[in-house]
C-alpha positions as CSV (number, residue, x, y, z in Angstrom):
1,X,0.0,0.0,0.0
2,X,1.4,3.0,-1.2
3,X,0.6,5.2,2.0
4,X,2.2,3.2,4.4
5,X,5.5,3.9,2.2
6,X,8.2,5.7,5.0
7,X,10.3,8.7,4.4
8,X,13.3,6.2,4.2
9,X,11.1,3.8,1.5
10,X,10.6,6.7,-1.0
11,X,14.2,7.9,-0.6
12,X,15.9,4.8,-1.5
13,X,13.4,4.6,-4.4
14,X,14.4,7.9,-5.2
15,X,17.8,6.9,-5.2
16,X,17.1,4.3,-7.7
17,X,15.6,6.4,-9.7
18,X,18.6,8.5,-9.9
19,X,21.4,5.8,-10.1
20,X,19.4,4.4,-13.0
21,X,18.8,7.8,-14.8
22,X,22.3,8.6,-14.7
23,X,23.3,5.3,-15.9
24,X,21.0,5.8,-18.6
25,X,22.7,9.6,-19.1
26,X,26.4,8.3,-18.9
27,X,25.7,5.5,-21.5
28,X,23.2,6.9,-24.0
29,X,24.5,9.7,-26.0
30,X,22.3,11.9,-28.7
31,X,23.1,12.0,-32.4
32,X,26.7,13.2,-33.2
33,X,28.1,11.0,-30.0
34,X,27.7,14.1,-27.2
35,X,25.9,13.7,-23.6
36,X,22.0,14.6,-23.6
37,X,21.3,18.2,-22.5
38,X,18.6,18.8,-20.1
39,X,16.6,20.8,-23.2
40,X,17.2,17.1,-25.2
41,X,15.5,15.1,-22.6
42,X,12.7,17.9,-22.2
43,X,12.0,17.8,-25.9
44,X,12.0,13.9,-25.5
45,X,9.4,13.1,-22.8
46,X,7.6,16.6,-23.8
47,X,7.1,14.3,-27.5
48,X,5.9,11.4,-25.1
49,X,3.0,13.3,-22.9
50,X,4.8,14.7,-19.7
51,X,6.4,18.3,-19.2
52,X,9.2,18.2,-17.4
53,X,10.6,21.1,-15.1
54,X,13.7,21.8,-14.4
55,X,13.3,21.3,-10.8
56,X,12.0,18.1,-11.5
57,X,14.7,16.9,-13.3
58,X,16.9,18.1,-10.7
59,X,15.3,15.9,-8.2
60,X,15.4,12.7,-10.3
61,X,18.5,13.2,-11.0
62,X,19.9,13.8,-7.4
63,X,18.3,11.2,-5.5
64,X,17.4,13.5,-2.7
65,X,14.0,13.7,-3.3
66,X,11.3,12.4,-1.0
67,X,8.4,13.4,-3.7
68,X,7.1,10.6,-5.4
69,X,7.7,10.7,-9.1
70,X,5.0,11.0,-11.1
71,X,3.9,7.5,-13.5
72,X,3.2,9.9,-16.5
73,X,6.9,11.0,-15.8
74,X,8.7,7.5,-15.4
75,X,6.7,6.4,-18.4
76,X,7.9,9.1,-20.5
77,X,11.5,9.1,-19.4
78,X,11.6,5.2,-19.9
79,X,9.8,5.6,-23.7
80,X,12.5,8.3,-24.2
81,X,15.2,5.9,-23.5
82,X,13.2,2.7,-25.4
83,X,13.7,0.6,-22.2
84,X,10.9,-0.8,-19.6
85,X,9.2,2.0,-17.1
86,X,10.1,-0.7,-14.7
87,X,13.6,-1.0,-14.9
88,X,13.8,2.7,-13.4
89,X,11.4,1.7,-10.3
90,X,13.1,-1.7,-9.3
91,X,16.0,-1.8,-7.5
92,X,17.0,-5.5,-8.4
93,X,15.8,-5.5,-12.3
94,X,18.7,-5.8,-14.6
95,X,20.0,-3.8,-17.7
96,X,18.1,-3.5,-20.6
97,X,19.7,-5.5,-23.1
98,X,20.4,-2.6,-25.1
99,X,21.5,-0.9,-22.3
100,X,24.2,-3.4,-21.0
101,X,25.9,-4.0,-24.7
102,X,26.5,-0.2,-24.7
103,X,28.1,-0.1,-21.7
104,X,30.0,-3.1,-22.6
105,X,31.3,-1.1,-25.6
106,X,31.8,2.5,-23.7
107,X,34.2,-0.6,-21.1
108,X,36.0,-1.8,-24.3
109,X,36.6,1.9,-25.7
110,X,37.8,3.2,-22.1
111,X,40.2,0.3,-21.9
112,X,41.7,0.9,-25.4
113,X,41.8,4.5,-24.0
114,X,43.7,3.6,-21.3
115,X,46.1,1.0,-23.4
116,X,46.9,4.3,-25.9
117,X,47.4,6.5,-23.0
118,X,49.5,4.1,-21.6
119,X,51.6,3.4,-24.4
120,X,52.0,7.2,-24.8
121,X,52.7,8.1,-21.5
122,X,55.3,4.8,-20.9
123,X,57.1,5.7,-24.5
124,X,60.2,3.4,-24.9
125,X,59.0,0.4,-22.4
126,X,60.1,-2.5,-22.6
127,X,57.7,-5.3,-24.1
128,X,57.6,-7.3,-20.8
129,X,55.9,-4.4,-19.2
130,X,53.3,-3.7,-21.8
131,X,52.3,-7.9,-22.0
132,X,51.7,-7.3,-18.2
133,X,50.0,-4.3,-18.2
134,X,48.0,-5.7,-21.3
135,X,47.5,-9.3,-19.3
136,X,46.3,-7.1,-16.2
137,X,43.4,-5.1,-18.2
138,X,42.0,-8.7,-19.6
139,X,42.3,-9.5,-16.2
140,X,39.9,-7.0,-15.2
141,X,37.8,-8.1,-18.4
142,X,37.3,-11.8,-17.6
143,X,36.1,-11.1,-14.1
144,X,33.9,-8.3,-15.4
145,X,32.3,-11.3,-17.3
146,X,32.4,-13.6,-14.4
147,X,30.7,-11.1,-12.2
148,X,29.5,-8.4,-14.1
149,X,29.4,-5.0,-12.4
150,X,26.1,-2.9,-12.4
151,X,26.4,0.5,-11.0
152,X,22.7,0.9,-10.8
């Protein structure tokens, strides 16, 4: 029953709802590659029935919020993103497929960030070093796979 829901209940579903959103935001870019723009995500669930204010955005994002979200809102954020309204609600559900394969890639582009950077920054190394550096980041990789994280 929703009104028996404490101030503690609706903050950690509030903090959810942030930690999701901001997954969402840190793995889903707009056209041309760049980060979504509060305006871009107004547009978005404006096209899907829901106005969003500012403020409101402020509090989904932050987690701080003990206001309830409204449905009309979730729905139109989660149509925005093409996942399930109900991934952003439940704390336990899982990536949306979709979801988890871009982040898989944005993992796979930061690690070959990190291997040029590292190659850069080391210059003449000696080939020893970069096989275990190299044997190090798979490292991470195959228990990534073996217990994936979710930051969510």
């Amino acid at each position: 029953m929703a009104g028996s829901e404490t101030a503690r209940d609706r903050l950690a579903k509030a903090e959810t709802l942030a930690r999701k959103v901001n997954l969402l935001l840190d793995v889903v870019v707009a056209e041309g590659g760049k980060p979504y723009e509060f305006s871009d995500i107004q547009a978005g669930v404006r096209q899907h029935g829901y106005e969003l204010s500012r403020t409101r955005w402020w509090r989904i994002r932050s987690g701080e919020s003990l206001e309830v979200v409204p449905t009309e809102a979730l729905v139109a954020l989660a149509k925005f993103f093409e996942i399930d309204p109900v991934y952003l609600t439940d704390e336990t559900g899982e990536l949306p497929e979709r979801i988890e394969r871009e982040l898989q890639l944005l993992k796979k582009m930061r690690r070959n960030q990190l291997k040029n950077i590292a190659a850069r920054t080391l210059g003449d190394i000696d080939i020893k070093t970069l096989d275990a550096i190299n044997a190090l980041l798979d490292e991470v990789d195959a228990l990534e796979r073996i217990e994936p994280e979710h930051p969510e």
